[in-house]
N, C-alpha and C positions, 0 to 999 in steps of 0.2 A: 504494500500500500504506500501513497504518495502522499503531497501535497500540493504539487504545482507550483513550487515554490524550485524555481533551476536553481542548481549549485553552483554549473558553471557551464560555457559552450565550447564542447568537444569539438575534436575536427577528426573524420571518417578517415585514417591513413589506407585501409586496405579491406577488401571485398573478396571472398574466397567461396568455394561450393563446395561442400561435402556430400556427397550423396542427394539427398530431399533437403538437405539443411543450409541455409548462406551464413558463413561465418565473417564476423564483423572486429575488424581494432580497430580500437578508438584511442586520441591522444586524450588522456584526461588526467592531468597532473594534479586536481585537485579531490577528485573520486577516488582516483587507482589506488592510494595509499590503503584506501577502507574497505575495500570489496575481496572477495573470498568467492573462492569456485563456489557456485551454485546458488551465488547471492543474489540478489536481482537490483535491476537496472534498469530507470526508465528514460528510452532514449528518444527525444520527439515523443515523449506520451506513449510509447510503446514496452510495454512491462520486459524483456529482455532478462535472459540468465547466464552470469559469469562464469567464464568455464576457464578464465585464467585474470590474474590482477598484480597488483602489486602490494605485498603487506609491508609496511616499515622498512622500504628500502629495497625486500628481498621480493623475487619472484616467486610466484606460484602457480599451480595447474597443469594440467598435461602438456598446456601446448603454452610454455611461458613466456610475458611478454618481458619488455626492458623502461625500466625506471616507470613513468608515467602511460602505458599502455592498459589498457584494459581489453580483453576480446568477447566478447558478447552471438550469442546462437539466436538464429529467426528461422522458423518452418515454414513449408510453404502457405501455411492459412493466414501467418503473418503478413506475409508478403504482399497475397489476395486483397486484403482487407484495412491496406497500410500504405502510404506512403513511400516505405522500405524499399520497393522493387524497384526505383528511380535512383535509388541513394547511387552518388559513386564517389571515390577518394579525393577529400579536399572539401567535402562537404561540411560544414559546419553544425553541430545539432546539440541541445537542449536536454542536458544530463541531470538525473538525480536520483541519489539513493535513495533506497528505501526508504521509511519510515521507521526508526526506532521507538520502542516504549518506551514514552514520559517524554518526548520529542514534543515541542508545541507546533499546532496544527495551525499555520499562520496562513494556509489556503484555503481549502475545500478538501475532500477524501476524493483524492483518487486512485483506482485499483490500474491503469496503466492497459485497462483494454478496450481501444479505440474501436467508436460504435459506426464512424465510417473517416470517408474524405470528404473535405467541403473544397470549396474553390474560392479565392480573395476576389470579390467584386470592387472594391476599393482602401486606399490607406490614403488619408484625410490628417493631413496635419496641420495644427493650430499652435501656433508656440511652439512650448515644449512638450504639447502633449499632441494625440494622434487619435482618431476615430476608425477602427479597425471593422470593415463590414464581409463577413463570409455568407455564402449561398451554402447551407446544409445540406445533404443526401438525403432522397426520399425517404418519409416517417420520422427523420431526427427532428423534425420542429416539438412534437408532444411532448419533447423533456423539455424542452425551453422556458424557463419561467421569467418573468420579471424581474430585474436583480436578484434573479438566481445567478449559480456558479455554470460556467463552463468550460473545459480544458482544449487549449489549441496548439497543440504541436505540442503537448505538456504544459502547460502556463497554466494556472489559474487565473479565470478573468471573469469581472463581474457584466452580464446581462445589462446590455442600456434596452428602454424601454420597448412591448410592443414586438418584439423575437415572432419572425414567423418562416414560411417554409419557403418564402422568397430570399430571407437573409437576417442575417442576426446584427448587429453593431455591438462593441466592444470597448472600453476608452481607454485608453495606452497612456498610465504616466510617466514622468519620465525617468523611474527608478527601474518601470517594467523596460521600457525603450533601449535603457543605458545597462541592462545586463540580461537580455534577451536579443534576439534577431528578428523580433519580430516587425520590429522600424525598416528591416529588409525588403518586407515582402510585397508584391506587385502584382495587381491584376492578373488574373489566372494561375498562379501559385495553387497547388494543393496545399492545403494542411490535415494532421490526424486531429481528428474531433471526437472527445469523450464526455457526455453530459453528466452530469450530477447524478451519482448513486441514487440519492434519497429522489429525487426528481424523478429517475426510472423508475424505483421502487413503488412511488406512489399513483404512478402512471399505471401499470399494470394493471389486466383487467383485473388480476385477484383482489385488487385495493379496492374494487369498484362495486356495488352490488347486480352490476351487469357489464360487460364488456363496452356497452353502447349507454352506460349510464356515463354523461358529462356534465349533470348538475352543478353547480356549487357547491364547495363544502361547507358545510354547515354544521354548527352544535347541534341539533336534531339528528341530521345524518351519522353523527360522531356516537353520539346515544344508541341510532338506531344498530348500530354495527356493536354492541355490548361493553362499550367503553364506559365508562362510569367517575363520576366525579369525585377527586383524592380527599377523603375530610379527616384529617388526626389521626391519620394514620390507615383510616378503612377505607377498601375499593366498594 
């Protein structure tokens, strides 16, 4: 699990194939110290598992790298369903570890599994800050909330008003600008797009008392469903 909160931006040194598997090294001088075969690693918003790193100087893993590398494994559903299959050496990407227990959560939860690709319709800058607008993939608009959370190329980023299936807007300060890539990006750009856990969650038809129920929610509805109000202790 994440936060969208980038550590640092990797740059893709080498692209290889193993069998059904693309294997990935990354320069990441400020990750690689920490990671451990089998740890994971989300690269662009894409949950990834370390099959070699750097601990405290030394190397490790089967296939080990040197000083600040990291090598990271994607399957082919990754690839499908990602960004990934475009990546090539020199690429710059949007790294960060896991989440550790007792770690403060200063973005949103994210698990690192992109629910598609969107496409950059525009990057709008005003100052120092920037209005970031993407076109989503069919069905992604239902997670979209109003200043709700949504993850772009891994970033947590807040919901500007009104999110629909023609395009989302995003507002880029300039703490997100000055240590993301995402001040990069240009009209027709894919990015990987992961909505808000809790957003999907409650989108589901199981949350719903029909699949095609889109009511408001409502205290009554809340009741109806066998929730119950917290008093001194009794549900």
């Amino acid at each position: 699990m994440f936060t969208g909160l980038v550590r640092e931006i990797g740059t893709l040194t080498a692209v290889a194939a193993r069998g059904g598997v693309t294997v990935l090294t990354l320069r990441a001088p400020a990750c690689a110290p920490d990671l451990v075969p089998g740890g994971s690693l989300a690269v662009d918003g894409i949950c990834l598992t370390v099959t070699s790193g750097s601990i405290s100087g030394r190397t490790s893993g089967r296939t080990a790298g040197r000083g600040p590398l990291v090598t990271v494994e994607a399957v082919a559903e990754t690839r499908r369903s990602t960004t990934l299959d475009a990546w090539r050496p020199g690429r710059r990407l949007h790294l960060e570890p896991a989440l550790r227990a007792g770690d403060r959560l200063g973005g949103h939860l994210v698990l690192g599994h992109v629910d598609g690709v969107g496409r950059v319709l525009r990057l709008e800058r005003a100052g120092e800050t920037a209005r970031l607008t993407v076109q989503p993939p069919p069905g992604f608009a239902r997670w979209l909330l109003p200043k709700g959370s949504v993850a772009v190329d891994g970033v947590s980023l807040t919901l500007d008003a009104d999110p629909g299936a023609a395009g989302f807007t995003v507002s880029l300060i300039p703490q997100t600008l000055g240590t993301t890539r995402l001040g990069d990006l240009v009209p027709g750009d894919e990015v990987n797009l992961e909505a808000d856990v809790l957003a999907k969650g409650a989108a589901s038809p199981g949350a719903l008392a029909h699949p095609a129920d889109t009511a408001p929610l409502t205290y009554e509805r809340i009741l109806a469903r066998g929730f119950r109000r917290h008093r001194g202790g009794q549900r």
